[in-house]
C-alpha positions in Angstrom: -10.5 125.7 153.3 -14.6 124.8 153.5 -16.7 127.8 153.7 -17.9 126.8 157.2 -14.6 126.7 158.7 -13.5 130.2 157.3 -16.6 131.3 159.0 -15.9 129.9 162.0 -12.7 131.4 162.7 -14.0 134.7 161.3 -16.0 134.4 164.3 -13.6 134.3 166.4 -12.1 137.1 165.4 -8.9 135.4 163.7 -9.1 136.3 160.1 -7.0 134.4 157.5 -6.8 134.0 153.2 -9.8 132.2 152.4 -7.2 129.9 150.5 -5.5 128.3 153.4 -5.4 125.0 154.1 -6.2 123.5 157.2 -4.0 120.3 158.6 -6.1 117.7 160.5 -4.6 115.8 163.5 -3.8 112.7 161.0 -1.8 115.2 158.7 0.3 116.6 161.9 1.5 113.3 162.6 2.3 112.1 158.9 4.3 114.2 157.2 4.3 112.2 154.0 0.1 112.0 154.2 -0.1 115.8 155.1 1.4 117.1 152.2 -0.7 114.1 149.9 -3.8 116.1 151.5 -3.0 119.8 150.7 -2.6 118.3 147.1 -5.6 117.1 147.4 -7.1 119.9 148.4 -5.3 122.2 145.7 -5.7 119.7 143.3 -2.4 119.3 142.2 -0.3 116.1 141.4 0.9 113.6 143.9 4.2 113.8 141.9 5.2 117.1 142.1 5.2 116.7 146.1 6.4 113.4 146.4 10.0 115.3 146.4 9.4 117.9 148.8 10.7 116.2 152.0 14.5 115.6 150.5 16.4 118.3 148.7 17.9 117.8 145.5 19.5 121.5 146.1 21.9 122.4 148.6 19.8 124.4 151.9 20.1 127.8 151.5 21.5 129.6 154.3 20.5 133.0 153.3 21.0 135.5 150.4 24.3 137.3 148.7 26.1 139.4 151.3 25.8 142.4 148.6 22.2 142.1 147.9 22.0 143.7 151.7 24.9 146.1 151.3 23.9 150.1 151.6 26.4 152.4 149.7 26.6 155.9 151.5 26.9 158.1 148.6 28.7 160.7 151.1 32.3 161.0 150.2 34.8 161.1 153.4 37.8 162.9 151.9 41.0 162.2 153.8 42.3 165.7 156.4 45.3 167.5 155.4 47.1 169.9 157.2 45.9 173.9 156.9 47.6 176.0 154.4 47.8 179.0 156.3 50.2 181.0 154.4 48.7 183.7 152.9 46.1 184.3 155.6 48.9 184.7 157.6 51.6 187.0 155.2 48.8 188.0 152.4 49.3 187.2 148.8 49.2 188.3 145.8 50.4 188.2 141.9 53.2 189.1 140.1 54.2 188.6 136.9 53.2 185.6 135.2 54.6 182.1 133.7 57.3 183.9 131.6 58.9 185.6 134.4 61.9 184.0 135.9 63.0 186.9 137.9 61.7 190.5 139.6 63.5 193.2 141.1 62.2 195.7 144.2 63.9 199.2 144.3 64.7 200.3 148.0 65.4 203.8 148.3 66.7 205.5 151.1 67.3 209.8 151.6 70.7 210.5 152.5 71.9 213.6 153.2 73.4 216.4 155.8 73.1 219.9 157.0 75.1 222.5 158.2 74.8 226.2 159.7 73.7 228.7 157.1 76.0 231.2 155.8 75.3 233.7 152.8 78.7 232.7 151.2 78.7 228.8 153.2 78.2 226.2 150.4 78.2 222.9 152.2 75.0 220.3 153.3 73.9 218.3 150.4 70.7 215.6 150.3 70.5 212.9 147.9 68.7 209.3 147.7 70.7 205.9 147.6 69.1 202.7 145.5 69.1 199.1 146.5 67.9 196.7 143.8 66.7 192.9 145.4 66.2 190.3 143.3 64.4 187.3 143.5 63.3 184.3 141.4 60.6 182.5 140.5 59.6 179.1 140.5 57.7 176.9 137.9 56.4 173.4 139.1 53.7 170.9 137.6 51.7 167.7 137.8 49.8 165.3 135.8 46.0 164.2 135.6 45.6 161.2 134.0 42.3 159.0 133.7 41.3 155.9 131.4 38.0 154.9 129.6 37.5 151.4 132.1 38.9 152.7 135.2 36.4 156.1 134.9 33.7 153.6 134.4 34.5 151.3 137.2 34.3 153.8 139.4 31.6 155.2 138.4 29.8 152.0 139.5 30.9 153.4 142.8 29.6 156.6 142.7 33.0 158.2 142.1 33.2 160.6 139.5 36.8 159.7 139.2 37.8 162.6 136.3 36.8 165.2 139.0 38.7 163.6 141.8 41.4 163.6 139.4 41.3 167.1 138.9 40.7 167.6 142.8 43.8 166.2 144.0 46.3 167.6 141.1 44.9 171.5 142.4 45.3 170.4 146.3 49.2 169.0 145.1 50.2 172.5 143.4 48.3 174.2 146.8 50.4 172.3 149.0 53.6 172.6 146.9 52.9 176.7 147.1 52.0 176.7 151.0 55.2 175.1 151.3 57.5 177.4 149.6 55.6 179.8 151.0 57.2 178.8 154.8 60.2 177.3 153.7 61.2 178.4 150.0 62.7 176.6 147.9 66.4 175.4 147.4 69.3 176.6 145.0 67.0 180.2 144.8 66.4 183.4 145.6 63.5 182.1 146.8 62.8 182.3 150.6 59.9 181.6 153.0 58.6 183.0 156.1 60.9 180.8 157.8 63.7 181.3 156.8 64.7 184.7 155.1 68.1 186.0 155.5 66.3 189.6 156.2 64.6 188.3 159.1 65.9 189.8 162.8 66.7 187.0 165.3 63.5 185.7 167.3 63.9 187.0 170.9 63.5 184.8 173.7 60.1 184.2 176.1 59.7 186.5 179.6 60.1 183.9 182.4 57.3 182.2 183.6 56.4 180.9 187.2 53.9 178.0 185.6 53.4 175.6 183.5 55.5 172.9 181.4 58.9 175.0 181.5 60.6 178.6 182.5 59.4 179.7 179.3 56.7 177.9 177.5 52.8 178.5 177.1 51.2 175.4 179.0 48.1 174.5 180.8 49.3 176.5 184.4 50.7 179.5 182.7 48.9 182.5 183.9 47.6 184.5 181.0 49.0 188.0 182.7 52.7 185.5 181.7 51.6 184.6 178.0 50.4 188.5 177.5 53.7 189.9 178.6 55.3 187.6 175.9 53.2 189.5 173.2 53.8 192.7 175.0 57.8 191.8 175.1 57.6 190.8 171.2 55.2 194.4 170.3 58.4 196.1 172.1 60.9 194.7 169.8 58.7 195.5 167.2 59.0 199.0 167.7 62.3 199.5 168.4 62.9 197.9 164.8 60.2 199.9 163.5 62.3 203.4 165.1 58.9 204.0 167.1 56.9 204.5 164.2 53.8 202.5 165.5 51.3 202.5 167.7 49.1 200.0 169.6 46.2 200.6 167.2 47.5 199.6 163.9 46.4 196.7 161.9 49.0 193.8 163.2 49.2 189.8 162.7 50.1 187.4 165.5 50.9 184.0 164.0 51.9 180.6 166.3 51.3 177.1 165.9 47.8 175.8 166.3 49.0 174.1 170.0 49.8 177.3 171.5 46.8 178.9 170.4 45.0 176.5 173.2 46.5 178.7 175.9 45.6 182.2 174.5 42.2 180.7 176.7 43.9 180.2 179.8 42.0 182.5 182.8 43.1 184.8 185.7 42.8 183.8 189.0 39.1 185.4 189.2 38.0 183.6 186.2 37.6 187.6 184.6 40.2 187.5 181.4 41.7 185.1 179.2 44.8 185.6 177.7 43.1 186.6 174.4 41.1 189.0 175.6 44.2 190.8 177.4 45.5 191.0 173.9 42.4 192.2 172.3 42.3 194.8 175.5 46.3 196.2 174.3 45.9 195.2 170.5 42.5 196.3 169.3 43.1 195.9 165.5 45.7 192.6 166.1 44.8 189.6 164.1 45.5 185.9 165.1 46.6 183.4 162.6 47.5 180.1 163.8 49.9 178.0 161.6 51.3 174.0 162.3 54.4 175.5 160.3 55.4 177.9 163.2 55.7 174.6 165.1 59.9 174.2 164.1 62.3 171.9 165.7 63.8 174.6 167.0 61.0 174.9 169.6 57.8 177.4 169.5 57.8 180.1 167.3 55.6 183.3 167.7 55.7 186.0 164.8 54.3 189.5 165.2 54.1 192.1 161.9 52.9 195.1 161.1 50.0 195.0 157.8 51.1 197.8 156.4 53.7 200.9 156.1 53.0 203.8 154.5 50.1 202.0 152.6 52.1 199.2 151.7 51.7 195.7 152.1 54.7 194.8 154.3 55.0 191.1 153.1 52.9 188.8 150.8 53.3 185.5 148.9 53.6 185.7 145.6 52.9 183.7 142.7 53.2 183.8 138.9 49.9 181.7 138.4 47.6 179.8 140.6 47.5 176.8 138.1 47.5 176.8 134.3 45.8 174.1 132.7 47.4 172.9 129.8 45.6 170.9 127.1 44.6 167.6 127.6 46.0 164.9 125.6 44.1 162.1 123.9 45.5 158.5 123.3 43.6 155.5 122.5 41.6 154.4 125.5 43.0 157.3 128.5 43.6 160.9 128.5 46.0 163.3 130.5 46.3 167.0 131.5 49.5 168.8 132.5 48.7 171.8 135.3 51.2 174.5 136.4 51.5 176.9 138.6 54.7 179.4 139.5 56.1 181.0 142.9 57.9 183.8 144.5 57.8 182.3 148.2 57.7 184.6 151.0 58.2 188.2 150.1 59.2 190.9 152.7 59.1 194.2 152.3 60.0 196.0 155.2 62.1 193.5 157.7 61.7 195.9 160.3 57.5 195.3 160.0 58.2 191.7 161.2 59.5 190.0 165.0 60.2 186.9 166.3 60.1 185.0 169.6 61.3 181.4 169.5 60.7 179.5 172.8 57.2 180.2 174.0 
């Protein structure tokens, strides 16, 4: 571009690279004779742009699709369902990987009296033992993870050892939650399900709304679903021979569904169901689990924390997960990890009541 030109337009107000070329009316209408002139102007061989106006290469129609790809480093991890076992029942340990089997001493006073008498020798008081057993059980997985596929991975922004090592500790949680509900076969090994010491659930008070005569539903009144805790505290006591009380520490478990209409209002809008129960029940505790969900119908468990100190029921386990060493081949690796249970242990069946049906 001449000097007087790029003065011009900065004149003008339109500012531009002082090495632009301007195209004359002559170049606008010859194509061939434009791009002769701007080498001209740059001084650079006719040659070179002689082969401008026909590709030898194929038109580009843009770039790689990857070269505008955006990798979110965030990991989404897939939802499983709660474990809510041991929130529910408490846990704790006993024993360790070497014990197959434990044994809990029940002992009950027995005894009589009679009307005194200096010479009268009868009435007598003693103590009777119960030994329960129950066994253990051992189960395991494998990690394993190879040089290339690690690396591959990587590339991806998965460290894929540690996901590894994620999901084999998730499996042995899952494995325990399960036992503790449901036990496990061919042992004395019971859950929270299904223990042979448990009473029989009682059935719901009737109700004048909702989906059925007896289920929690969107039109149940909540003064309905309360008497169904009320009805279940009852039996509770009468198993317990009246040795509660309204106050004491207490766990209400049901399925996560029927937990919606603990919200459900009066009439005036005043009281939930919930806050009926936290009105009758100040120390009760809520625990929702999907488990208490059965094919049975609806179940709703109410037990007592404690007795006499004690925990009345806990899951157990031997270990939470043991990792074994990890064995080196040629190009991969792999890690054995363990972990033991004792299921659902219940110490007082009187401490705990059912209702099936709500």
């Amino acid at each position: 571009m001449r000097q007087s030109e790029f003065n011009r337009l900065v004149s003008l107000g339109v500012h531009v690279p002082p090495t632009a070329i301007l195209l004359t009316e002559p170049m606008r209408e010859n194509p061939r004779l434009a791009m002769d002139a701007v080498a001209r102007e740059l001084g650079v061989a006719r040659r070179a742009n002689d082969s401008i106006p026909g590709l030898v290469t194929t038109p580009n129609a843009g770039i790689p699709a990857y070269l505008a790809n955006y990798a979110d480093p965030e990991m989404i991890r897939v939802i499983t369902e709660p474990m809510k076992s041991e929130e529910a029942y408490g846990s704790t340990q006993k024993g360790n990987w070497t014990t197959f089997s434990t044994e809990f001493r029940v002992i009950e006073s027995t005894g009589y009296v009679t009307s005194y008498g200096d010479y009268a020798e009868s009435g007598t008081s003693g103590h009777n033992v119960n030994f329960v057993y129950r066994q253990s059980y051992h189960f395991q997985t494998f990690t394993r993870w190879g040089e290339r596929e690690t690396e591959i991975e990587a590339l991806a922004g998965v460290a894929y050892v540690s996901e590894q090592n994620v999901a084999s500790a998730l499996n042995l949680a899952k494995f325990s939650n399960k036992a503790n509900f449901y036990g496990v076969a061919n042992l004395e090994l019971y859950g929270a399900l299904n223990d042979p010491a448990l009473f029989a659930p009682i059935s719901p008070t009737p109700k004048t709304a909702g989906p059925s005569t007896t289920e929690w539903g969107a039109g149940t009144p909540p003064e309905q679903i309360y008497a169904d805790v009320q009805a279940l505290y009852n039996q509770l006591l009468s198993q317990m021979g009246n040795n509660l009380n309204k106050g004491d520490a207490m766990t209400l478990v049901l399925s996560p569904d029927k937990d919606t209409w603990l919200e459900n209002a009066n009439s005036f809008g005043t009281l939930t169901a919930a806050q009926y129960i936290k009105r009758g029940f100040p120390n009760l505790k809520i625990v929702t689990a999907p488990e208490l969900d059965t094919t049975g119908g609806s179940l709703m468990q109410l037990r007592v924390d404690k007795v006499d100190g004690k925990d009345t029921t806990y899951c157990g386990f031997t270990e939470r997960m043991r990792n074994h060493r990890v064995i080196e081949k040629s190009s991969s690796w792999s890690q054995k990890k363990s972990a033991g249970t004792w299921g659902f242990i219940m110490r007082y069946p009187i401490a705990l009541a059912q209702m099936l049906g709500i």
